[in-house]
N, C-alpha and C positions, 0 to 999 in steps of 0.2 A: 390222167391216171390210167393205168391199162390195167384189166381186169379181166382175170384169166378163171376158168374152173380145173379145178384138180382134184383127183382123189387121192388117199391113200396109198402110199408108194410111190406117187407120179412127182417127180421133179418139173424146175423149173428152171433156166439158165440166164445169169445176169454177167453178162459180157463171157467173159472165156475162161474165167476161173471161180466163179461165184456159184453153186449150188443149191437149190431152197428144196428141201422135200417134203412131203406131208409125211406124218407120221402116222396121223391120228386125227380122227374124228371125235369128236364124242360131243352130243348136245350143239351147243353153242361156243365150243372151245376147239380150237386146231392145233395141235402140237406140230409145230416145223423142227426140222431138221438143217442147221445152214453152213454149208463146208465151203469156207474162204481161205484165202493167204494167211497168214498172221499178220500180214502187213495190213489187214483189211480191220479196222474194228470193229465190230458187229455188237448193237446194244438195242435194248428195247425204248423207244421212243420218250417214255418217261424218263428214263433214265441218263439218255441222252442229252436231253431236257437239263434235268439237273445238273451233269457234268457240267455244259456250256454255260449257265449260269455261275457254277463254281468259280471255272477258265476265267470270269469277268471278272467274279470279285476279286480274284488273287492277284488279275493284270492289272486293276485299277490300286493304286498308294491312296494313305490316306492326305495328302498334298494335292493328288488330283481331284479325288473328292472334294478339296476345301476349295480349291480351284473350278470346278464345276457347280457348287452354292455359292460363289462369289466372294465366298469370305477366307480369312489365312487360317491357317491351320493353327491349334491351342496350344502345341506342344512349344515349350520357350528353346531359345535356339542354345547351343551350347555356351557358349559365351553368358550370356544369361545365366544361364544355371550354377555355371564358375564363380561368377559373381554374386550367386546370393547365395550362394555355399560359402564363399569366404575364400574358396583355392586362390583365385585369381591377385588376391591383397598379400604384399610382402611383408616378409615377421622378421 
């Protein structure tokens, strides 16, 4: 980790388009300032956090799920469901 001191007003450069400035001091709190691309995401590490988490649940089915406990999935297959509805039977 590299660790730099800054004050107030003083920038820092992350590669050739990335920005971080101090804004502010106060106590034990620093307000930055961070001017990136758009193309650049920029979040605060919690929240980051959660995104990436979110990203997993959405990527993962519930199939894969039942596939990674070892067991099939409860949902009956369509066919099934024809069949106990009564569609599948001719009248």
């Amino acid at each position: 980790m590299l660790v730099l001191t800054r004050r107030a007003n003083q920038s820092i450069m992350i590669g050739h388009d990335i920005v971080v400035t101090v804004l502010e001091v106060r106590g034990d709190q620093v307000r930055l300032g961070i001017r990136a691309p758009r193309s650049v995401d920029v979040h605060r590490e919690e929240v980051f956090a959660t995104l990436q988490q979110a990203n997993k649940a959405a990527a993962t089915s519930p199939r894969d799920l039942a596939a990674l406990e070892g067991s099939a999935p409860d949902a009956p297959s369509a066919e099934t469901s024809a069949t106990q509805s009564g569609e599948s039977q001719q009248h």
